[in-house]
Phi, psi and omega in degrees: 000162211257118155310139184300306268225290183287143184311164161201166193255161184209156195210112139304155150328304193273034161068018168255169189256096175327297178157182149275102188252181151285151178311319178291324173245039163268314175283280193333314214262355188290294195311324192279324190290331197067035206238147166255162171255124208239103176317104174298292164217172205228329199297333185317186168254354151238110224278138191247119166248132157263121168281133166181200200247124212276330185280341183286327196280329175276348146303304194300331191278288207327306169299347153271340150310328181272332194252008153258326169325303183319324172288305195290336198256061142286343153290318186320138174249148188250171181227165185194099178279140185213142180242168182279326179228039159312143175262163171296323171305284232276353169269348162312278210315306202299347208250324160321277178320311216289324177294353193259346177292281218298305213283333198269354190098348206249153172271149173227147181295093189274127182207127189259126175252157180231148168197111200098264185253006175282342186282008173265001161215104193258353173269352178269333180285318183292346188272329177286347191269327175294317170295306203288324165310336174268003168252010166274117180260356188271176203242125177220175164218151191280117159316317199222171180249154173328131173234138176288128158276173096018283208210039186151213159201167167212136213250221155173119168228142174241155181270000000 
């Protein structure tokens, strides 16, 4: 902790530089303002407080902490499964999430299974899976093109 007694360096609010004060009239001027006095740094040869408000400035970081979190796991992928007798609602819901992955950065797996006798109507399948892409209104691109399965088909877009 910063002795009462010892200098400081001091930044305003609008991040201009107030000057080198005692620490006791650094705090004084926190205290008259309704401002906390908020440690920049300690490492100097004179330690620099910034007056501000300490919860907006510990959101604000917390919230750039999330948003490189946010960056580094851009690889990550998500998948979003489509049936063969998906209703139009449940396809509304799936293509909501599926726009809040693309706005969040990540890429997503588009994938229609098919299974028992549905895989013997594979022209039915490839149309609906084309409709549900076309009911994506956020603007993405394709990784990979519509691919034949097995046991479906599958796609990978990104924004």
């Amino acid at each position: 902790m910063i002795e009462r007694t010892k200098k400081v360096r001091l930044i305003g609010v609008d991040a201009k530089m107030i000057g080198v004060l005692e620490y006791g009239e650094a705090e004084a001027m926190a205290h008259d303002q309704n401002l906390d006095l908020i440690l920049v740094t300690q490492n100097a040869e004179i330690p620099v407080f910034k007056l501000g408000d300490a919860k907006k400035m510990r959101y604000h970081e917390e919230k750039m902490k999330r948003k490189e979190a946010r960056k580094q796991r851009g690889d990550v992928m998500k998948i979003v499964k489509i049936s063969f007798n998906e209703g139009t609602h449940d396809m509304q819901t799936k293509i909501k999430r599926l726009e809040e992955f693309l706005d969040d950065g990540l890429k997503v797996k588009v994938v229609m299974f098919l299974a028992g006798r549905e895989k013997s109507h594979f022209d039915l399948a490839l149309e609906k899976t084309k409709v549900f892409l076309s009911m994506i209104s956020t603007e993405y691109k394709t990784a990979s093109e519509l691919k034949k399965l097995s046991n479906g088909f599958e796609t990978i877009i990104f924004k």
